[in-house]
C-alpha positions as CSV (number, residue, x, y, z in Angstrom):
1,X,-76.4,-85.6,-11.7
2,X,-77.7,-88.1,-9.7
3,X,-75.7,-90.7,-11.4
4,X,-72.4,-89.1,-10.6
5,X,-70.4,-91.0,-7.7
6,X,-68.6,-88.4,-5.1
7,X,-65.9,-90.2,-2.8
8,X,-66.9,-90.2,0.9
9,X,-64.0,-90.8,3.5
10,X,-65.4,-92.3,6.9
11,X,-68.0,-90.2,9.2
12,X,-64.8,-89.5,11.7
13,X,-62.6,-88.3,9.3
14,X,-65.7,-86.3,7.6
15,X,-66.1,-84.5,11.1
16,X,-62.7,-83.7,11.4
17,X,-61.9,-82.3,8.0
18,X,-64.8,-80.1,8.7
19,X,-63.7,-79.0,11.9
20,X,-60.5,-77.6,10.3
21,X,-61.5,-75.9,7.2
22,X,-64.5,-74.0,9.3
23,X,-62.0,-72.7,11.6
24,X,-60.6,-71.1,8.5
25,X,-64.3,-70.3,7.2
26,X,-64.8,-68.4,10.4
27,X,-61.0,-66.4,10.3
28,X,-62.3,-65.2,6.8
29,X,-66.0,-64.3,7.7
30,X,-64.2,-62.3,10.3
31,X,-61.4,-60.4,8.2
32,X,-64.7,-59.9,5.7
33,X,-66.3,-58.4,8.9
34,X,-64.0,-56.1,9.8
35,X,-62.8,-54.8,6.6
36,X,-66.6,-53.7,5.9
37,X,-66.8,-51.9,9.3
38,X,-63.6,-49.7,8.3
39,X,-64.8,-49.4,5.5
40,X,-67.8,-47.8,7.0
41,X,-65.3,-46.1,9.6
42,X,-63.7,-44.5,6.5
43,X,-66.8,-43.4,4.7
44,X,-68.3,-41.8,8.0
45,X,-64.9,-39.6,8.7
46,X,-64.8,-38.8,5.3
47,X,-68.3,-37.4,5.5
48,X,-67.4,-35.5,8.7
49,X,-64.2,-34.5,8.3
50,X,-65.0,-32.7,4.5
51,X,-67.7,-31.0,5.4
52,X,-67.1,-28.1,4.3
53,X,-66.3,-25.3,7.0
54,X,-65.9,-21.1,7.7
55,X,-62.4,-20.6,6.4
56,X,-62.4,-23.2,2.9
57,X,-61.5,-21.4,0.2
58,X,-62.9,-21.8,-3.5
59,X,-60.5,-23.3,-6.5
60,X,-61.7,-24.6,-9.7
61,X,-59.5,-27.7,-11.1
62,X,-57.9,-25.1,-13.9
63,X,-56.3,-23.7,-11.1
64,X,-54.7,-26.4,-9.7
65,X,-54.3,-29.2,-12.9
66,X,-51.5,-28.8,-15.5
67,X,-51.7,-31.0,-18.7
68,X,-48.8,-32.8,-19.1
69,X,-48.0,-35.1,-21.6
70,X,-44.8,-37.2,-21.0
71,X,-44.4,-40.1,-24.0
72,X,-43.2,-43.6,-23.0
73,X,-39.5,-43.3,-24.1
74,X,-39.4,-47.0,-22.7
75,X,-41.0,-50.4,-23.4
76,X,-40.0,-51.4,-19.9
77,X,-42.9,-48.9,-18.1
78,X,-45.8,-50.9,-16.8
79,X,-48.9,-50.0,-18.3
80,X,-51.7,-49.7,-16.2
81,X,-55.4,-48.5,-16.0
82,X,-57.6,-46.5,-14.0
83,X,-61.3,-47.4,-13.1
84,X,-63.7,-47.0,-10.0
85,X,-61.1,-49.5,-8.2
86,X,-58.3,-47.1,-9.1
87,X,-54.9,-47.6,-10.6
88,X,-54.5,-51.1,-11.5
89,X,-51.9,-52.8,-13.5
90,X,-53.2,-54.1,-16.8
91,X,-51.5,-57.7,-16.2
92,X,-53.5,-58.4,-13.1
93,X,-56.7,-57.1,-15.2
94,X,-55.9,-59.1,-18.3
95,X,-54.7,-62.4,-19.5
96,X,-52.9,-61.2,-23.0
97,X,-51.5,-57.8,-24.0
98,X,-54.0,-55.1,-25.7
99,X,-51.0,-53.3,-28.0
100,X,-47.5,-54.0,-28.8
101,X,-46.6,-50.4,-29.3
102,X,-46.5,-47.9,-26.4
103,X,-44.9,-44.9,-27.7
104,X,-48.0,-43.1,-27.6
105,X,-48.8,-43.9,-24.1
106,X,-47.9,-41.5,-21.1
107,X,-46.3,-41.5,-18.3
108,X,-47.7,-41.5,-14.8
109,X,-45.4,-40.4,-12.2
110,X,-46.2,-40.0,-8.1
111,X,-48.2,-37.2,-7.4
112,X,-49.8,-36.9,-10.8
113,X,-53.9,-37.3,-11.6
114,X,-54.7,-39.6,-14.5
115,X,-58.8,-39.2,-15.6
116,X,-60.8,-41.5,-17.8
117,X,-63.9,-42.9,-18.4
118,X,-65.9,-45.5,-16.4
119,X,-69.2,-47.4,-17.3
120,X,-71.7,-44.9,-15.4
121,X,-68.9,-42.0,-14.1
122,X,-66.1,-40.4,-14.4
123,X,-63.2,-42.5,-13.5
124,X,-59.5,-40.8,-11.7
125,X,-56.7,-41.9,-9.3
126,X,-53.8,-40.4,-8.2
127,X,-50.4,-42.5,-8.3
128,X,-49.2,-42.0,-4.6
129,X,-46.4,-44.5,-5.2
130,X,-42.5,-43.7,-6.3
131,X,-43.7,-46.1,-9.3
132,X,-43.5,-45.3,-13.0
133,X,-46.2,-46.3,-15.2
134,X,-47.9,-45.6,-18.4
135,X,-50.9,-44.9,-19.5
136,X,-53.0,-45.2,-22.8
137,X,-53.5,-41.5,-24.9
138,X,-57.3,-42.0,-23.7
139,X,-56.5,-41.3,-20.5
140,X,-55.8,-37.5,-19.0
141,X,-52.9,-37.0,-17.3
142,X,-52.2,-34.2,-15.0
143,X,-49.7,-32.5,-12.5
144,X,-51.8,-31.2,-9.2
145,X,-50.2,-27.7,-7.7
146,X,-51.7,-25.6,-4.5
147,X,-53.7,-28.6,-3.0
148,X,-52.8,-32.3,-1.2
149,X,-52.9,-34.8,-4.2
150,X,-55.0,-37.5,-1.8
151,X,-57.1,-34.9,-0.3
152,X,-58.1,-33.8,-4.3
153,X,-58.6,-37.5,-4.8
154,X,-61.1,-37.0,-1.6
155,X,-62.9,-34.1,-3.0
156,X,-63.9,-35.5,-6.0
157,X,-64.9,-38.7,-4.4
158,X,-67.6,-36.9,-2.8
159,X,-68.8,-35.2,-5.5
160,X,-68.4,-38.0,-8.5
161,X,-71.8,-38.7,-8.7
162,X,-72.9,-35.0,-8.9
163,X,-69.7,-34.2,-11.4
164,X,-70.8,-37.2,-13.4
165,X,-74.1,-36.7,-14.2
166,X,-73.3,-33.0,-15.0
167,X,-70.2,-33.7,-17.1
168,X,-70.2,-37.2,-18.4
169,X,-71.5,-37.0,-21.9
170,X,-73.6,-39.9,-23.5
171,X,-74.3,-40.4,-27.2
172,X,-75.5,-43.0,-29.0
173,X,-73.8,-42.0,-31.9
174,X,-70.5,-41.0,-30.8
175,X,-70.3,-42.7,-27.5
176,X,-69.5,-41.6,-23.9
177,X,-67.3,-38.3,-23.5
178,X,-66.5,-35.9,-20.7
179,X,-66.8,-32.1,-20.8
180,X,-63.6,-31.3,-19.0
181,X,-63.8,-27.7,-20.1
182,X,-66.4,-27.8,-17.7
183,X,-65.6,-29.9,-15.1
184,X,-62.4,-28.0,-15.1
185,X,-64.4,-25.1,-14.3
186,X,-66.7,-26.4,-11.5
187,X,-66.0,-24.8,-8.0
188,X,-64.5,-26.9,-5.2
189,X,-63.9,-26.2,-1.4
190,X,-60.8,-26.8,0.4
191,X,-59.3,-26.1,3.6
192,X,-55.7,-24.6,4.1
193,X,-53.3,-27.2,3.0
194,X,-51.9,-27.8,6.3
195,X,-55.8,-28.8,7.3
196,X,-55.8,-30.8,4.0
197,X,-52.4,-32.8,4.8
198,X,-53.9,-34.0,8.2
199,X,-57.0,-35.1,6.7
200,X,-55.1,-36.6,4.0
201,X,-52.8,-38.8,6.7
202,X,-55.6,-40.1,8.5
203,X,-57.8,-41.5,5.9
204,X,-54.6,-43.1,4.4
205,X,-54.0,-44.7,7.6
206,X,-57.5,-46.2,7.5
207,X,-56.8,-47.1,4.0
208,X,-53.3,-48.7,5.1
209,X,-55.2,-50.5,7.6
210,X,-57.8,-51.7,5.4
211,X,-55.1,-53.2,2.5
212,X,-53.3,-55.0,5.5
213,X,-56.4,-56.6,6.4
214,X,-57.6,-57.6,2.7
215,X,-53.7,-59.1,2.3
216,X,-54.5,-61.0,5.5
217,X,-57.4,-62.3,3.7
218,X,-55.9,-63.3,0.7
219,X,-53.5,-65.4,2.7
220,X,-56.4,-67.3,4.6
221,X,-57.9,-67.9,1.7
222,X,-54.8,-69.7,0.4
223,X,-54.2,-71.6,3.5
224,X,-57.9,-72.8,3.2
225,X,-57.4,-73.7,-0.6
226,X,-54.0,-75.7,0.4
């Protein structure tokens, strides 16, 4: 390495370069900044603000999750997948295709649950969009009745790690399973739903808030690059 020759432009011009580009170094820190303290904004309200109270009710996930199973009719649907970072469309995970044929896939509408299998947890999302996608036939797909689809999403959020080291199943011969016959059958606590749709709107608008800030990023990012 010390043989290689690096091209040096004047100390003046050095001193300016550098001046610009830590401007943008400092915009970025800052977006980093902030996005971590709503992030810890969101974690704390969710903490608070689930806590269960007098008045929540008990449900078990039977009562409120209908299978449904909706084949890809189309090529056209976008398949996608679901891990700890949520519903994400397979092109922006992977350079190539994984299978030509999706007819056995299913279909992920808004409002619906999809549930799979992560490294060390149980993996879920639900697709709050008006998008269409698809899913692969490992994945669980389910219609949610009774409850706020975002506020469900909440509810297991704070109780993955419990519900994944009771139901996430580990063999070394046959792999890593779920018990959703029993997961299914665990007993949550939820408020009434009009409780549930408040709760619902304001951790979304902290989530909104955070996604402008991580597009605003992005964008600095690229303006540094350029």
């Amino acid at each position: 390495m010390a043989k290689v020759e690096i091209p040096f432009t004047n100390a003046v011009e050095q001193s300016k370069i550098s001046e610009i580009l830590m401007k943008w170094d400092e915009a970025i820190n800052m977006q980093n900044q902030y996005v971590k303290k709503l992030g810890t904004c969101r974690y704390a309200m969710i903490q608070r603000l689930l806590k269960p109270q007098i008045g929540w009710f008990s449900k078990r996930l039977n009562d409120i999750l209908f299978a449904k199973c909706e084949r890809v009719a189309e090529r056209t649907i976008e398949p996608v997948a679901v891990g700890v970072f949520g519903i994400r469309k397979r092109s922006e995970i992977f350079d190539k295709e994984l299978a030509d044929d999706y007819s056995q896939n299913k279909v992920l509408r808004k409002g619906q649950i999809c549930f799979g299998i992560g490294t060390n947890s149980i993996v879920y999302d639900v697709l709050l969009s008006n998008d269409v996608f698809c899913v692969s036939p490992a994945y669980k797909v389910y219609n949610i009745t009774s409850v706020n689809p975002y506020f469900l999403k909440l509810i297991l959020d704070i109780n993955n790690k419990y519900l994944s080291r009771k139901y996430m199943i580990i063999s070394a011969r046959q792999g890593k399973s779920v018990d959703f016959d029993g997961l299914f059958n665990e007993i949550l606590l939820f408020p009434s739903i009009e409780i549930q749709d408040r709760i619902a709107c304001m951790i979304q608008k902290v989530d909104y808030e955070i996604s402008l800030h991580k597009q605003k990023n992005e964008k600095l990012k690229l303006q540094r690059k350029a």
